[in-house]
N, CA, C and O of each residue as an XYZ file, in Angstrom:
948
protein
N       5.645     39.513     24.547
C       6.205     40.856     24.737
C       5.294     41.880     24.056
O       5.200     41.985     22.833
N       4.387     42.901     25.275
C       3.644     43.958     24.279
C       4.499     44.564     23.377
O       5.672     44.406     23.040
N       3.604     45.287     23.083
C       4.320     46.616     22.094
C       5.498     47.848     22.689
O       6.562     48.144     22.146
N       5.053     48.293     23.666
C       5.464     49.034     24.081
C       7.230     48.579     24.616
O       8.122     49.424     24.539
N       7.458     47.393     25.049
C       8.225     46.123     25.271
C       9.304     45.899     23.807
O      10.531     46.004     23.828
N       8.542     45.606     22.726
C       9.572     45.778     21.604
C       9.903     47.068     21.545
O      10.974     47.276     22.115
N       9.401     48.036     21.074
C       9.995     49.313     20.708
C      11.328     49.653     21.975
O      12.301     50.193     21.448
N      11.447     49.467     23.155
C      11.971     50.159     23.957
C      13.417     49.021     23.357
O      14.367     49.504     22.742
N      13.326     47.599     23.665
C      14.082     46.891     23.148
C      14.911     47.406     21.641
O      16.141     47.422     21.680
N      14.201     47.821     20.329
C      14.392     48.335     19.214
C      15.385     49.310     19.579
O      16.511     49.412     19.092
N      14.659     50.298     20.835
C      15.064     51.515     20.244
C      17.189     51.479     20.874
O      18.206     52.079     20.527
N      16.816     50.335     21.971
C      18.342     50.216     22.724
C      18.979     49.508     21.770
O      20.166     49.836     21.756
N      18.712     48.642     20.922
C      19.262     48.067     19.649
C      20.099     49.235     18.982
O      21.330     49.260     18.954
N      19.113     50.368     18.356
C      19.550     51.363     17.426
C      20.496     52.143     18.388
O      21.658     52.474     18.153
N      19.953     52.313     19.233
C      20.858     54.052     20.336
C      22.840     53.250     20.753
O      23.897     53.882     20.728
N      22.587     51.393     21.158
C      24.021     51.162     20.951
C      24.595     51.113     19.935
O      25.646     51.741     19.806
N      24.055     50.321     18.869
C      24.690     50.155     17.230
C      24.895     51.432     17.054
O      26.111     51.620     17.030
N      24.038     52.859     16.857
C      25.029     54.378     16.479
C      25.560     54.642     17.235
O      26.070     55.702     16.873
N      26.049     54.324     18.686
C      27.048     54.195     19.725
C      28.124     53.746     19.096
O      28.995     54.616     19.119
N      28.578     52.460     18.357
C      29.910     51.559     18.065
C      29.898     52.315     17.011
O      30.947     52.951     16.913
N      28.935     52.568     15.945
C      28.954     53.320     14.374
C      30.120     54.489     14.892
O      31.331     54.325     14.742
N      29.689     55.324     15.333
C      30.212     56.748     15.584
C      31.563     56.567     15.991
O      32.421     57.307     15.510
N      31.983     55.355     17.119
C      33.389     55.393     17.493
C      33.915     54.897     16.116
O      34.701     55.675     15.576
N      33.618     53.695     15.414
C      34.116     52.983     14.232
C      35.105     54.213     13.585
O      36.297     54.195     13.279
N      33.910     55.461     13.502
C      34.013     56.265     11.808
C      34.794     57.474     12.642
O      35.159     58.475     12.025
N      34.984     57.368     13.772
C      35.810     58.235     14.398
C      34.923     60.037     14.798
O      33.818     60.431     14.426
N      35.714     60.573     15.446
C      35.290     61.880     15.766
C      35.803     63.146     14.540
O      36.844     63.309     13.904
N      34.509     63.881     14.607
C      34.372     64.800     13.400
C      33.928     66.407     13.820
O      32.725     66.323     14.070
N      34.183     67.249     13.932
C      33.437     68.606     14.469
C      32.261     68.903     13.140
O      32.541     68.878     11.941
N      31.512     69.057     13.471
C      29.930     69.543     12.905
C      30.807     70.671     11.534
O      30.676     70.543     10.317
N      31.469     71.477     12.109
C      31.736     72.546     11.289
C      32.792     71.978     10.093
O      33.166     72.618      9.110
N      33.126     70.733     10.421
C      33.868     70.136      9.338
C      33.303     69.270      8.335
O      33.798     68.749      7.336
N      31.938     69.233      8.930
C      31.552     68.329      8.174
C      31.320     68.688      6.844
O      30.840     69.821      6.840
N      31.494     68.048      5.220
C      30.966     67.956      4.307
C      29.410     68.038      4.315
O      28.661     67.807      5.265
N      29.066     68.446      2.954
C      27.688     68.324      2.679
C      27.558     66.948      2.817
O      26.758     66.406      3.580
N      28.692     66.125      1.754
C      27.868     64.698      1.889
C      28.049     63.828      2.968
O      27.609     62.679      3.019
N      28.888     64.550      4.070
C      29.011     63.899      5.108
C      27.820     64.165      6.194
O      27.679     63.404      7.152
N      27.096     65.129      6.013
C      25.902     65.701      6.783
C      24.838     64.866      6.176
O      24.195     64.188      6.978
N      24.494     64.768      4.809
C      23.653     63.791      4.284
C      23.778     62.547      4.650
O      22.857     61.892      5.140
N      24.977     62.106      4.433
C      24.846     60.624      5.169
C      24.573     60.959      6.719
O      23.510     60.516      6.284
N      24.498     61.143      7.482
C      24.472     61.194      9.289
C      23.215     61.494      8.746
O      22.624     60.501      8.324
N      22.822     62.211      8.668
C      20.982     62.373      8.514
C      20.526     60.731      8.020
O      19.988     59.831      8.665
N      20.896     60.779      6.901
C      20.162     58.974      6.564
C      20.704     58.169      7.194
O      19.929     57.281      6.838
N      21.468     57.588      7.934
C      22.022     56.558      8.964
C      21.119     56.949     10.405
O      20.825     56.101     11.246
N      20.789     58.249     10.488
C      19.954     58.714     12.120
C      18.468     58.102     11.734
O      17.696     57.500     12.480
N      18.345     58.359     10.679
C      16.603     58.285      9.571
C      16.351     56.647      9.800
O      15.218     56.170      9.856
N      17.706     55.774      9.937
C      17.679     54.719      9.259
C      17.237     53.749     10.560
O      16.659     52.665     10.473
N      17.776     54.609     12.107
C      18.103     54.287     13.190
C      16.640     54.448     13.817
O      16.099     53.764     14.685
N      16.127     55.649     13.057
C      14.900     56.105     13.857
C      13.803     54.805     13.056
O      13.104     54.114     13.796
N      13.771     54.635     11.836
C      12.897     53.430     11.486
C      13.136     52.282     12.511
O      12.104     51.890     13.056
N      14.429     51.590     12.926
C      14.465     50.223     12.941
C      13.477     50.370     14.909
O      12.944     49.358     15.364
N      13.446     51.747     15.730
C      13.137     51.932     16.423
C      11.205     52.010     16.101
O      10.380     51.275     16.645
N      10.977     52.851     15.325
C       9.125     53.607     15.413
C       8.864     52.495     14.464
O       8.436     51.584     15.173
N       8.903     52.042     13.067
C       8.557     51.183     12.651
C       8.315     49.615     13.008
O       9.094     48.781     12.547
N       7.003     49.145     14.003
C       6.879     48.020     14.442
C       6.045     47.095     13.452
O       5.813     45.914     13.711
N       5.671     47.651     12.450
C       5.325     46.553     11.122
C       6.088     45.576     10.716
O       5.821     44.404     10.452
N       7.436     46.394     10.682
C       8.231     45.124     10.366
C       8.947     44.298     11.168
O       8.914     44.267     12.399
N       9.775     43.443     10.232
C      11.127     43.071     11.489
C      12.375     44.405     11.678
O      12.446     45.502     11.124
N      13.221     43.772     12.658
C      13.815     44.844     13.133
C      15.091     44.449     12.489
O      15.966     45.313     12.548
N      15.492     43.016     11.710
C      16.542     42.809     11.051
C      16.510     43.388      9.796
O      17.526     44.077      9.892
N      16.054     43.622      8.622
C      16.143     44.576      7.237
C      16.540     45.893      7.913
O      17.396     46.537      7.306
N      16.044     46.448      9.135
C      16.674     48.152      9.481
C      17.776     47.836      9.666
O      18.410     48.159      8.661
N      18.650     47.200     10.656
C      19.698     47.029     11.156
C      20.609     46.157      9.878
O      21.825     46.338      9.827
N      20.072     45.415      9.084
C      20.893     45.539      8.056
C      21.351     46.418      7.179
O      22.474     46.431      6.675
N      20.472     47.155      7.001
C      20.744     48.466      6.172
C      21.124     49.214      7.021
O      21.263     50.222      6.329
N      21.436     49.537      8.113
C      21.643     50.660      9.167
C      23.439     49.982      8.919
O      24.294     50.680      8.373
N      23.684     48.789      9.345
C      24.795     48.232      8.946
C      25.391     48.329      7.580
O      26.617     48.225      7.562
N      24.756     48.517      6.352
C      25.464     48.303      5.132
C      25.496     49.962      4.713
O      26.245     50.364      3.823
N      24.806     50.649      5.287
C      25.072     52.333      5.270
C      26.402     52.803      6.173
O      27.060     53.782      5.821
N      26.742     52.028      7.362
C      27.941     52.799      7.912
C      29.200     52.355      7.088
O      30.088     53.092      6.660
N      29.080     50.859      6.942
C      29.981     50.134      5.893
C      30.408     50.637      4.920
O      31.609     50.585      4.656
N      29.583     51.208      4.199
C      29.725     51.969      3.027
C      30.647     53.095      3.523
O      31.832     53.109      3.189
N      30.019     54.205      4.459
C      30.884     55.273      4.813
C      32.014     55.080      5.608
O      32.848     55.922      5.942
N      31.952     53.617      5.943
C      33.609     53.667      6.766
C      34.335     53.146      5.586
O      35.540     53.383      5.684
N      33.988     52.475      4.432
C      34.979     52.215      3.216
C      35.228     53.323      2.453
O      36.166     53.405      1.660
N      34.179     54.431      2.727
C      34.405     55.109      1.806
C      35.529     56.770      2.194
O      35.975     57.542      1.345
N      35.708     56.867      3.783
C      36.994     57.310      4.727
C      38.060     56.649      4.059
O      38.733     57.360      3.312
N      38.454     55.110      4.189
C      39.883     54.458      4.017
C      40.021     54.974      2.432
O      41.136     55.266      2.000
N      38.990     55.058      1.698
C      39.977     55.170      0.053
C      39.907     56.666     -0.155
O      40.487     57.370     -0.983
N      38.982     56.998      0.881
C      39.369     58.779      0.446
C      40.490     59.402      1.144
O      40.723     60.580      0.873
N      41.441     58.617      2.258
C      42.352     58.678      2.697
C      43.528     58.435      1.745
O      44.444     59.239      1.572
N      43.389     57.049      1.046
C      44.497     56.369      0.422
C      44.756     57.144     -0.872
O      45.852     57.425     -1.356
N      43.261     57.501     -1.446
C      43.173     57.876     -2.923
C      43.199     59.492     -2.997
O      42.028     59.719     -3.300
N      43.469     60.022     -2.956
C      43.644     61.687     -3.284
C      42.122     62.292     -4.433
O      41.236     63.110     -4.183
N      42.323     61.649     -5.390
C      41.461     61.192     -6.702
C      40.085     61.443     -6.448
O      39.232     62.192     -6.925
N      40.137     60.481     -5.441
C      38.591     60.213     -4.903
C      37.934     61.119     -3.940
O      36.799     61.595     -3.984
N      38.911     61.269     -3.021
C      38.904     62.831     -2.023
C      38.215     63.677     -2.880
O      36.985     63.713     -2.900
N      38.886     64.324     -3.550
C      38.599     65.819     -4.759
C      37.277     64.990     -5.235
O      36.302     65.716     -5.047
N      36.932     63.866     -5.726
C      35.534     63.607     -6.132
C      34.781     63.548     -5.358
O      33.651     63.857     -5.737
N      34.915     63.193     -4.078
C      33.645     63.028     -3.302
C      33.690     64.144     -2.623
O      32.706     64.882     -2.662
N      35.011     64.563     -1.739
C      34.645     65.680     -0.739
C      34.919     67.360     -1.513
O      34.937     68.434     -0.910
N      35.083     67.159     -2.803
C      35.641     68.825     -3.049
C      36.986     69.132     -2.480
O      37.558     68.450     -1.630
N      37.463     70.291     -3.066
C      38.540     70.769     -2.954
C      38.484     72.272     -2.401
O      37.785     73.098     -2.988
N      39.388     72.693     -1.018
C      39.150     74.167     -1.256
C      39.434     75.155     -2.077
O      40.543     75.343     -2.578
N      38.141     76.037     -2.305
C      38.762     77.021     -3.880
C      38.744     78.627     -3.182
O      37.937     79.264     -2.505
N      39.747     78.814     -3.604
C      39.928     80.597     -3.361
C      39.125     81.180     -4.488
O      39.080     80.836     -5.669
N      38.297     82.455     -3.642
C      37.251     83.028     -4.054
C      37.554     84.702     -4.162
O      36.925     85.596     -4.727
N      38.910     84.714     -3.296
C      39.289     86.088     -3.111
C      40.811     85.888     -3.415
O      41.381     84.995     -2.790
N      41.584     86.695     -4.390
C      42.926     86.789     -3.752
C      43.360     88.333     -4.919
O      42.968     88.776     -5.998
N      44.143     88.607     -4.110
C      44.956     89.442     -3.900
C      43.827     90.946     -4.354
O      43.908     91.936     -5.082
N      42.538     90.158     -3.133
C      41.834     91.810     -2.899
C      40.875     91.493     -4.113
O      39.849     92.173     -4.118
N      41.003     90.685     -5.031
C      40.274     90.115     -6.035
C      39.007     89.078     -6.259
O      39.200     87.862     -6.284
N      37.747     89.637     -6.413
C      36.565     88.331     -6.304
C      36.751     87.527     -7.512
O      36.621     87.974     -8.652
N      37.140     86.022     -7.142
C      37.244     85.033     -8.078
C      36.075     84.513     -8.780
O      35.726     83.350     -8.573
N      35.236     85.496     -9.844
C      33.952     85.246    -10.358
C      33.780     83.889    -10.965
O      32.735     83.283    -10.729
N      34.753     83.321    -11.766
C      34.736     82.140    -12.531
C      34.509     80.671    -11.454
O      33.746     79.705    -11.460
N      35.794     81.221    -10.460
C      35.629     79.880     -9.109
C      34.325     80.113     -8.414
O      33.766     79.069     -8.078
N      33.648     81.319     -8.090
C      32.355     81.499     -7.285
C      31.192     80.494     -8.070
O      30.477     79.654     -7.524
N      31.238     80.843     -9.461
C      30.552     80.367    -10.390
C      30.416     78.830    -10.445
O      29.376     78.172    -10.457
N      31.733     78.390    -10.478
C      31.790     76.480    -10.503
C      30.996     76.187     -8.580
O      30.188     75.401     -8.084
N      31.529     76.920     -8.269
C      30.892     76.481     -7.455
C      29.764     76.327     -6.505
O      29.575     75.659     -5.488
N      28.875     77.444     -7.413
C      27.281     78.076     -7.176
C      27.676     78.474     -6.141
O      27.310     77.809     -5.172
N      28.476     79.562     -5.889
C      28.852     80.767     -4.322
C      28.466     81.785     -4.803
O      29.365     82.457     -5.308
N      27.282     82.273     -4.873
C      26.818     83.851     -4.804
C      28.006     84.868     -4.170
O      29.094     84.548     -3.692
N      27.413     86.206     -4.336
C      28.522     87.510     -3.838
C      27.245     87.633     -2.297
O      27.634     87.782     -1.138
N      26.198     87.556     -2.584
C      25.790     87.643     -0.988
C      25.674     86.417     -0.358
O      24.927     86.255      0.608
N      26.297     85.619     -0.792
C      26.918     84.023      0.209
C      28.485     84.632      0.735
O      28.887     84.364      1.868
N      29.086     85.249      0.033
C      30.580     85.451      0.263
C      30.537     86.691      1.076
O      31.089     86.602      2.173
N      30.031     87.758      0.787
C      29.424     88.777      1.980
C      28.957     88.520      3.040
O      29.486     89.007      4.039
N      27.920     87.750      3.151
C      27.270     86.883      4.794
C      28.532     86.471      5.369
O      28.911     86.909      6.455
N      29.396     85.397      4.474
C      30.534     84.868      5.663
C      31.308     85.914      5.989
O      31.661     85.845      7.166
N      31.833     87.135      5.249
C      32.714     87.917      5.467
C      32.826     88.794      6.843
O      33.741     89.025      7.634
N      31.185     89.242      6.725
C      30.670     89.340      7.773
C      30.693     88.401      9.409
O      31.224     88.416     10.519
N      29.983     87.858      8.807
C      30.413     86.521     10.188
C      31.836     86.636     10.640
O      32.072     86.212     11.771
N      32.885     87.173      9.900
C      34.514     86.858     10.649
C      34.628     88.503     11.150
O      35.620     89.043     11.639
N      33.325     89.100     10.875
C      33.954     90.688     11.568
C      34.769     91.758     10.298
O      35.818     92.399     10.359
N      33.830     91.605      9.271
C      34.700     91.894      8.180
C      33.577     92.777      7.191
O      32.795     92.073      6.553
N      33.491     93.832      7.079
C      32.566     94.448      6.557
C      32.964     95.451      5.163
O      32.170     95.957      4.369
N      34.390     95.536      5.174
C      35.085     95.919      4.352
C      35.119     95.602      3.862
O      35.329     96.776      3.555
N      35.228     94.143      1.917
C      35.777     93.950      1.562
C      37.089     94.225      1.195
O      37.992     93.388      1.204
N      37.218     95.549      0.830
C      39.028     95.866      0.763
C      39.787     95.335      1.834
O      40.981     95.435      1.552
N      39.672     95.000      2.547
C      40.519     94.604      3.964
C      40.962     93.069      3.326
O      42.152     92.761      3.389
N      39.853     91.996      2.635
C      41.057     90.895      2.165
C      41.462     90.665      1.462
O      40.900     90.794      0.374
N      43.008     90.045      1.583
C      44.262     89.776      0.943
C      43.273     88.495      0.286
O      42.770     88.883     -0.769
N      42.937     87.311      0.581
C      42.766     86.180      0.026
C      41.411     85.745      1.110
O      41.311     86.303      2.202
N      40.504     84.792      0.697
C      39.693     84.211      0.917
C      39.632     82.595      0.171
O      39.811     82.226     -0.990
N      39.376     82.044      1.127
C      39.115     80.517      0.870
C      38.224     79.983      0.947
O      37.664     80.200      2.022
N      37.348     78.828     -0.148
C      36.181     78.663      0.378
C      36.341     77.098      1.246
O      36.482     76.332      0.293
N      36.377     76.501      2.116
C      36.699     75.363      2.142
C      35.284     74.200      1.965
O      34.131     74.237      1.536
N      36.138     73.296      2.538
C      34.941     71.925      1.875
C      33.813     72.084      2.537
O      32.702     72.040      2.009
N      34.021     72.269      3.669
C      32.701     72.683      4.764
C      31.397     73.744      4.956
O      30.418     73.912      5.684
N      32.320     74.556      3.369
C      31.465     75.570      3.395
C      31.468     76.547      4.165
O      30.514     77.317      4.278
N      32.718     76.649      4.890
C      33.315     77.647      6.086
C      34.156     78.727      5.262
O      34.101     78.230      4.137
N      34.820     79.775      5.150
C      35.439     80.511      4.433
C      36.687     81.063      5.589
O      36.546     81.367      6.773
N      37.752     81.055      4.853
C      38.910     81.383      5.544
C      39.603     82.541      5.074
O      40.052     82.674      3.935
N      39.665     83.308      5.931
C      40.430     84.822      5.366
C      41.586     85.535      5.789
O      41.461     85.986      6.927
N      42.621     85.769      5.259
C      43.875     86.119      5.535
C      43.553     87.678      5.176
O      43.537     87.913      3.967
N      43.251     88.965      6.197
C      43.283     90.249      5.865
C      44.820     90.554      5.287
O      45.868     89.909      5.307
N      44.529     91.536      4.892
C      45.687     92.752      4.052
C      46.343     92.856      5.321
O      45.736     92.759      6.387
N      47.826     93.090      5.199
C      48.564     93.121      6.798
C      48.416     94.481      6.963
O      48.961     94.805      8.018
N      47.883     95.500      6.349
C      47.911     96.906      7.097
C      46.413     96.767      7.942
O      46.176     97.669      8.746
N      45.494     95.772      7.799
C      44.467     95.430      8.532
C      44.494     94.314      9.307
O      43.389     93.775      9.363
N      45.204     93.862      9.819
C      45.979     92.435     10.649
C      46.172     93.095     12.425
O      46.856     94.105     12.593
N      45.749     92.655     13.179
C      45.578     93.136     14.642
C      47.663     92.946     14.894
O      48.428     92.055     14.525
N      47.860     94.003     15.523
C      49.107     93.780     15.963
C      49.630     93.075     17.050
O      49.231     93.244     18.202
N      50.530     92.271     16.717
C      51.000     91.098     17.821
C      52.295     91.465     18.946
O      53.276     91.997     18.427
N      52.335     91.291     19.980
C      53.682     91.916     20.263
C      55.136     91.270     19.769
O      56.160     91.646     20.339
N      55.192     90.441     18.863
C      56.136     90.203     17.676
C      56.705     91.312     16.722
O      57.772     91.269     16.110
N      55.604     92.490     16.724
C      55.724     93.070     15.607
C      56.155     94.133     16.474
O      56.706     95.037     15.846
N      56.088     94.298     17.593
C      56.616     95.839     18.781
C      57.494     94.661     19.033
O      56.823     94.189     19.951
N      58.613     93.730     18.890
C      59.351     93.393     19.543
C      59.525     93.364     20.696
O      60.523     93.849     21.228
N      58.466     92.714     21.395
C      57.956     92.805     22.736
C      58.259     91.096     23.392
O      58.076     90.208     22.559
N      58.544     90.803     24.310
C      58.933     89.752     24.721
C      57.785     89.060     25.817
O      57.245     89.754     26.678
N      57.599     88.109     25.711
C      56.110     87.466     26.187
C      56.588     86.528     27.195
O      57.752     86.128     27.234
N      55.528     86.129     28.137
C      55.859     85.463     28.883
C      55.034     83.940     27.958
O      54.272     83.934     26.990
N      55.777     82.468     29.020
C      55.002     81.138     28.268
C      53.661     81.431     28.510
O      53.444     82.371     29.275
N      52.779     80.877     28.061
C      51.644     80.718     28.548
C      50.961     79.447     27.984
O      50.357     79.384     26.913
N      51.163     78.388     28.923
C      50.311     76.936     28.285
C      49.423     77.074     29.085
O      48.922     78.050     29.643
N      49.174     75.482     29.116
C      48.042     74.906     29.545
C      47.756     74.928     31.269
O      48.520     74.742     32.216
N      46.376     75.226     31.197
C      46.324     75.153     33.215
C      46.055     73.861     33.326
O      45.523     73.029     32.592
N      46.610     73.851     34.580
C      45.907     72.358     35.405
C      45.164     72.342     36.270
O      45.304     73.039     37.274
N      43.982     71.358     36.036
C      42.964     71.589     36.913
C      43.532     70.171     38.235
O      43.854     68.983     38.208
N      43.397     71.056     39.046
C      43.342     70.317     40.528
C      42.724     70.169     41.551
O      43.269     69.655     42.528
N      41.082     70.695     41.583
C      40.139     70.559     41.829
C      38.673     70.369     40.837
O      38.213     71.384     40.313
N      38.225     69.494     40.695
C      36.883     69.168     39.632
C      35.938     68.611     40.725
O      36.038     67.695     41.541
N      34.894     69.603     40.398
C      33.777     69.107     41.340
C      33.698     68.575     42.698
O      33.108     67.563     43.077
N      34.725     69.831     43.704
C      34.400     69.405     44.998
C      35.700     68.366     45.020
O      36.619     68.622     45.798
N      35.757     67.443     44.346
C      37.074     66.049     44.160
C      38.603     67.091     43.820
O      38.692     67.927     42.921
N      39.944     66.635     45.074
C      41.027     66.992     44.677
C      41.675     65.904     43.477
O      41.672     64.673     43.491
N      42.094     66.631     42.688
C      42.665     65.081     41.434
C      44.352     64.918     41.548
O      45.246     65.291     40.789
N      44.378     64.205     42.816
C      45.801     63.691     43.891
C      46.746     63.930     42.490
O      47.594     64.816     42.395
N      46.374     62.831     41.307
C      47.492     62.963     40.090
C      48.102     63.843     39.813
O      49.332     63.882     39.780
N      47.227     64.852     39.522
C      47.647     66.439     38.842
C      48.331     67.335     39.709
O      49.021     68.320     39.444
N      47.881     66.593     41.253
C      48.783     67.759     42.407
C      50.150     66.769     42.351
O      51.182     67.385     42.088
N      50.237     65.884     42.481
C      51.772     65.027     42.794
C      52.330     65.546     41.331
O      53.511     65.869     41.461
N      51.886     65.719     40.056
C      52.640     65.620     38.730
C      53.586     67.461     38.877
O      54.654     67.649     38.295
N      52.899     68.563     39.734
C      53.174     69.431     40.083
C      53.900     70.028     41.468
O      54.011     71.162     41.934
N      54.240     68.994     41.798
C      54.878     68.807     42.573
C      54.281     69.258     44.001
O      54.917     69.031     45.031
N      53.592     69.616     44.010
C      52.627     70.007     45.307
C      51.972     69.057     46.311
O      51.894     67.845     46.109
N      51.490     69.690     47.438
C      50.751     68.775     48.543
C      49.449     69.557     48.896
O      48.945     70.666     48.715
N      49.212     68.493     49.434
C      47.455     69.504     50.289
C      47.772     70.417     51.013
O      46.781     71.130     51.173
N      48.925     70.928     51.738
C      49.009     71.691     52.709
C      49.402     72.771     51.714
O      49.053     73.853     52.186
N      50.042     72.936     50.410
C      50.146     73.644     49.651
C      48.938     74.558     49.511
O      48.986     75.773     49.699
N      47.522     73.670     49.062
C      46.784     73.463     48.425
C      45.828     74.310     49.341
O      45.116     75.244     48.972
N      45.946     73.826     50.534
C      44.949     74.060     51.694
C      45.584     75.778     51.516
O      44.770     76.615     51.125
N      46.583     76.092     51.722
C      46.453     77.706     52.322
C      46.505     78.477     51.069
O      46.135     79.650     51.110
N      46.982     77.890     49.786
C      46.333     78.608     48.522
C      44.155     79.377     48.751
O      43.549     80.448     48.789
N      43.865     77.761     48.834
C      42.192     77.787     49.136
C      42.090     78.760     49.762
O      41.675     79.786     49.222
N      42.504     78.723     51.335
C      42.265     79.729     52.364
C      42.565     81.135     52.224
O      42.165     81.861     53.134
N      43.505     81.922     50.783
C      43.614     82.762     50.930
C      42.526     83.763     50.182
O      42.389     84.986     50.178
N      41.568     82.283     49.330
C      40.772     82.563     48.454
C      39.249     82.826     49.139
O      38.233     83.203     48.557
N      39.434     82.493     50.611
C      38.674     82.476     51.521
C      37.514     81.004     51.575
O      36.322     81.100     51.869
N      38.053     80.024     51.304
C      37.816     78.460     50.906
C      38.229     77.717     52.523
O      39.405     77.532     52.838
N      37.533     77.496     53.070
C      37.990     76.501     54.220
C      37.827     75.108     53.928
O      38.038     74.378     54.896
N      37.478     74.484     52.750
C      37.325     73.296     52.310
C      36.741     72.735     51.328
O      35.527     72.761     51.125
N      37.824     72.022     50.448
C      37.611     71.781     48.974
C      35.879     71.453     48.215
O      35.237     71.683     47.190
N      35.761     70.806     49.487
C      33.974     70.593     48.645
C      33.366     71.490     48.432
O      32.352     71.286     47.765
N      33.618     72.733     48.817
C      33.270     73.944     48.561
C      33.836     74.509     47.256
O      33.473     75.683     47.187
N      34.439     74.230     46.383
C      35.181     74.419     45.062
C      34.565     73.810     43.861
O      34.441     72.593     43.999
N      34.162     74.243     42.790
C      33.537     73.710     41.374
C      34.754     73.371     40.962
O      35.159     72.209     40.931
N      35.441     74.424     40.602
C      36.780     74.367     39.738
C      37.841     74.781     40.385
O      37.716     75.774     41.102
N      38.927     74.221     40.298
C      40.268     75.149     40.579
C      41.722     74.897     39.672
O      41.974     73.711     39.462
N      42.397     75.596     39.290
C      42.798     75.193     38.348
C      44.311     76.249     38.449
O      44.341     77.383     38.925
N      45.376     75.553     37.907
C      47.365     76.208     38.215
C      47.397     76.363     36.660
O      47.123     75.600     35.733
N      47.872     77.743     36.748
C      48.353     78.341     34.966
C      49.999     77.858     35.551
O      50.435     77.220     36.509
N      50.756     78.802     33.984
C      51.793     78.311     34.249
C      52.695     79.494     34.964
O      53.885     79.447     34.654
N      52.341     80.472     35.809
C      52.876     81.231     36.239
C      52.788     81.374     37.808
O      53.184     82.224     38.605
N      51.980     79.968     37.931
C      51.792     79.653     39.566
C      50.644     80.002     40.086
O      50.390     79.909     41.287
N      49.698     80.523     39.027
C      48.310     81.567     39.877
C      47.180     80.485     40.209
O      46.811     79.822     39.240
N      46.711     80.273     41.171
C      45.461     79.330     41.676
C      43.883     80.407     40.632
O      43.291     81.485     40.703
N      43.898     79.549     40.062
C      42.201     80.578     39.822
C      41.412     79.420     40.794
O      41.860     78.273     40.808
N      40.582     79.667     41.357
C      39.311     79.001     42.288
C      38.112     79.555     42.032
O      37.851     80.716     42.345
N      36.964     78.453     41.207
C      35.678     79.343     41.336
C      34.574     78.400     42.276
O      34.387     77.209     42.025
N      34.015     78.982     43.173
C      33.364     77.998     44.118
C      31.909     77.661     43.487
O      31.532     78.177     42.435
N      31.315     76.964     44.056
C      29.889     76.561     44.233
C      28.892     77.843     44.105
O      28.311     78.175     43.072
N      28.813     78.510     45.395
C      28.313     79.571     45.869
C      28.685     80.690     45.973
O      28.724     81.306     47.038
N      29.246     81.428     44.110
C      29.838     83.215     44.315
C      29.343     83.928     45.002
O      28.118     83.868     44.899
N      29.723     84.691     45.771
C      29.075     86.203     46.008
C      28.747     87.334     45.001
O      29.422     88.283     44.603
N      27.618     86.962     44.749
C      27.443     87.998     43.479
C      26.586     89.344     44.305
O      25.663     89.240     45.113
N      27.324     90.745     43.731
C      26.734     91.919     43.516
C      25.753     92.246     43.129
O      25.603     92.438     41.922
N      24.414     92.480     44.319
C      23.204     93.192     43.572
C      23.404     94.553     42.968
O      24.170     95.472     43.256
N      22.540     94.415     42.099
C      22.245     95.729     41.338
C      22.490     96.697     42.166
O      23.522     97.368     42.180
N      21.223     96.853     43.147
C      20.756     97.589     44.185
C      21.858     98.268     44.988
O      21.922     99.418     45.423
N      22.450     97.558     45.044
C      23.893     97.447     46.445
C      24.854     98.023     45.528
O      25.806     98.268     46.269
N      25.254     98.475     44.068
C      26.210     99.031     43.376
C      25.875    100.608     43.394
O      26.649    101.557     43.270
N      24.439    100.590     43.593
C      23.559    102.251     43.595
C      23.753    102.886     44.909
O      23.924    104.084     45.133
N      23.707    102.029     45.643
C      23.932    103.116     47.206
C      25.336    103.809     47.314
O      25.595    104.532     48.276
């Protein structure tokens, strides 16, 4: 087996093993992640990319250690689950940095948070005022959470005693050209339903449809393949 022959072999070794790794340790959003949870995924990817480019060696010491690195971080999920203790030691705790309109200098301090680290995020949420927050949070992620002063709080129609209609979830009943039979029978509908909805959208046939999709107030949204989009040109005449 040339060279070129192992590595490709290696590299399908590493690309399934962080395939099973990732389901093992479960799903995580980027923005949640911990520092030391970002450090480890960097050295487990580092660890993945050796057992692949490194053909000096064998390919069993990577994949053992590629193995005794997820091990570690999937034991180390179950006791930071079980243990509270250990949580606060490994992942931090969130610390309020702001409250009641107040910069928490002592908590900024433990936790090396500058005033232009806490300004940048403030910013980022659309917030240029400081006086505007009631409380600020720093969380584990390094994300900051802010509850404005309620005389700076967007008004809800809760607060005009205004009465709302439901509004859940749409259902999609066309994906890619494909009708999804399930989602029309669970709604009690048929194709002939379906068909003169399309047609009023000016649709003579579903393969002609990207998306189509039922809110809960009965409205078909349909977006096709091929919009008619407005030239510039043609808005000027």
């Amino acid at each position: 087996m040339n060279e070129v022959h192992v590595e490709v072999l290696r590299a399908a070794i590493g690309f399934f093993t962080l395939l099973i790794f990732t389901r093992v340790l479960g799903k995580q959003q980027v923005s949640e992640l911990t520092v030391f949870d970002y450090i480890l995924g960097i050295t487990i990817g580092s660890t993945a990319s050796s057992l692949t480019t490194d053909l000096t060696s064998s390919a069993l010491p990577h994949w053992v250690a590629l193995l005794t690195w997820v091990g570690f971080a999937f034991m180390m999920q179950v006791v930071t689950v079980k243990w509270r203790r250990v949580s606060r030691l490994v992942d931090g705790e969130p610390s309020v940095v702001i409250m009641n309109g107040m910069i928490m200098e002592d908590a900024m301090r433990k936790m090396r948070y500058t005033v232009s680290d806490l300004l940048e995020q403030l910013r980022s949420k659309d917030i240029f005022d400081i006086k505007q927050v009631e409380f600020a949070v720093l969380e584990r992620s390094g994300e900051i959470s802010v509850l404005k002063k309620s005389q700076y709080q967007p008004v809800t129609p809760s607060d005009l005693n205004l009465s709302t209609k439901y509004d859940g979830l749409q259902t999609v009943i066309i994906y890619d050209g494909m009708v999804l039979e399930q989602n029309l029978k669970q709604l009690n509908l048929d194709r002939v339903w379906l068909q003169n909805e399309l047609s009023q959208h000016g649709v003579n046939d579903v393969s002609q449809v990207l998306l189509a999709s039922l809110d809960t107030q009965g409205k078909l949204y349909v977006d096709r393949y091929k919009d008619h989009l407005i030239k510039i040109n043609d808005l000027s005449e």
